[in-house]
C-alpha positions as CSV (number, residue, x, y, z in Angstrom):
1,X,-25.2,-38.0,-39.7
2,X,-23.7,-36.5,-36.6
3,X,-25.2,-36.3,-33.0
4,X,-27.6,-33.2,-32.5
5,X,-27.2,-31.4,-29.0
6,X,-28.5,-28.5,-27.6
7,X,-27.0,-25.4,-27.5
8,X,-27.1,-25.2,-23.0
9,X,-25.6,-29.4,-23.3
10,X,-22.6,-28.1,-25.6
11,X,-22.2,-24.9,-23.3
12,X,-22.4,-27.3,-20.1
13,X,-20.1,-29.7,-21.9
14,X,-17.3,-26.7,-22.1
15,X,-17.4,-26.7,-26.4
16,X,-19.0,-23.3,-25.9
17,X,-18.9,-20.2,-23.7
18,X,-22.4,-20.2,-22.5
19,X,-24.1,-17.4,-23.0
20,X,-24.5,-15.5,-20.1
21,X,-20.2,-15.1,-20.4
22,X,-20.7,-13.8,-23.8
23,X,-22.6,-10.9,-23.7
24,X,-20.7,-8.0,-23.9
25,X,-21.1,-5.8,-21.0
26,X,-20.6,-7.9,-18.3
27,X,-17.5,-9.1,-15.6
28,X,-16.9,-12.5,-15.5
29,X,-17.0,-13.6,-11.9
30,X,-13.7,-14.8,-11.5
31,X,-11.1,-11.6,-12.0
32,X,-8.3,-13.0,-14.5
33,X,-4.5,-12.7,-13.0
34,X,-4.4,-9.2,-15.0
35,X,-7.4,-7.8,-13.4
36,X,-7.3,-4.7,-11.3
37,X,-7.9,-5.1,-7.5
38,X,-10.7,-3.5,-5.5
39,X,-10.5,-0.3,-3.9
40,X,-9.3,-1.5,-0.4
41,X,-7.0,-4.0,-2.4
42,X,-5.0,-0.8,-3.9
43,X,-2.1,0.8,-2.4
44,X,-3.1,4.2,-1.6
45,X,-1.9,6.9,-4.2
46,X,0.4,9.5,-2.4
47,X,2.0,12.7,-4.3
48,X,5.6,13.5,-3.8
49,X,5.3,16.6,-1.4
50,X,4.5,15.8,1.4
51,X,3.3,18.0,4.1
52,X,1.8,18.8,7.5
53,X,-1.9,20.5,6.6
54,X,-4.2,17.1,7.2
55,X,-1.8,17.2,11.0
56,X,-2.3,20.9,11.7
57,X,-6.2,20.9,10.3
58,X,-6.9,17.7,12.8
59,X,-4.8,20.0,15.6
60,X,-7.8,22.3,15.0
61,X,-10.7,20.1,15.3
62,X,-11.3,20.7,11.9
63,X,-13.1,18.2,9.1
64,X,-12.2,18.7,5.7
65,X,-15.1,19.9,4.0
66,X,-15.2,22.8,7.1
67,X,-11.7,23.6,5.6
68,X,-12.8,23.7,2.1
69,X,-15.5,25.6,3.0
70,X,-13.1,27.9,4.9
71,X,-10.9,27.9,2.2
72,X,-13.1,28.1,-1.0
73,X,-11.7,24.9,-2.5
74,X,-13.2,22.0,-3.4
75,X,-13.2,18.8,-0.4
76,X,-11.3,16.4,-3.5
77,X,-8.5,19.6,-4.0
78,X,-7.7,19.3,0.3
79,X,-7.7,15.6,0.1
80,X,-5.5,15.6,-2.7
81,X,-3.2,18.5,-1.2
82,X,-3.1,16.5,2.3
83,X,-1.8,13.5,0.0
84,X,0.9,15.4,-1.2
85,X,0.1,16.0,-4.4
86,X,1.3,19.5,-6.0
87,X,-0.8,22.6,-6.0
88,X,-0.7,25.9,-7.5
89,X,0.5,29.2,-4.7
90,X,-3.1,30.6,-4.7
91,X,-4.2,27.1,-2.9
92,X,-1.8,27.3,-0.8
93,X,-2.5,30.9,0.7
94,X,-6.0,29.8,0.8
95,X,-5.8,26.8,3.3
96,X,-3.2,29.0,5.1
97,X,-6.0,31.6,5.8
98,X,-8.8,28.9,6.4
99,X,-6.1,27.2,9.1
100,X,-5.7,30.6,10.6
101,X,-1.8,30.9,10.2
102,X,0.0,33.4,8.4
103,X,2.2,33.1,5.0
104,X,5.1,32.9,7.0
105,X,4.0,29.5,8.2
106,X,4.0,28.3,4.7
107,X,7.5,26.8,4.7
108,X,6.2,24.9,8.2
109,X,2.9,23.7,6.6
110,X,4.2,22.9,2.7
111,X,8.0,22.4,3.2
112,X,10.7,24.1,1.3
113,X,10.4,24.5,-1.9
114,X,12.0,22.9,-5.2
């Protein structure tokens, strides 16, 4: 006959993945090599405009939910506008208003554009 062992010995032995690594749902504890990093091990994500409204809204003592409330935009759509990601005209004349400068600043605040 052959040698009877119990499940946890063959598991501790390495024959089997034990089972607290094979139920589904769960991280193993050790990230593989193709695992993604943590949040503060990520490079930070920056858009391709770049421009001077997180500069000129600091200049002002300003947070940036007061400008989003200022503005009438969303806290995530100035973060994402201060990265330099693209927005739409209408956002732009917004955050102008809520900085207190005019449309002729925009060129000054948002750069030429494409």
């Amino acid at each position: 006959m052959h040698d009877e062992k119990a499940p946890e010995a063959i598991a501790a032995a390495g024959d089997l993945p034990s089972s607290r690594s094979a139920q589904p749902g769960r991280r193993s504890a050790k990230p593989t090599a193709g695992a993604a990093r943590g949040a503060r091990g990520r490079p930070k994500k920056v858009g391709d405009k770049p421009n001077n409204v997180r500069k000129i809204r600091i200049e002002r003592m300003m947070s940036k939910a007061e400008l989003a409330r200022r503005a009438n935009l969303s806290v995530l759509t100035i973060d994402r506008v201060e990265k330099g990601f693209g927005c739409r005209m209408d956002t732009k004349r917004k955050i102008l208003e809520a900085l207190g400068l005019s449309l002729a600043d925009r060129v000054r605040v948002f750069g030429e554009e494409e």
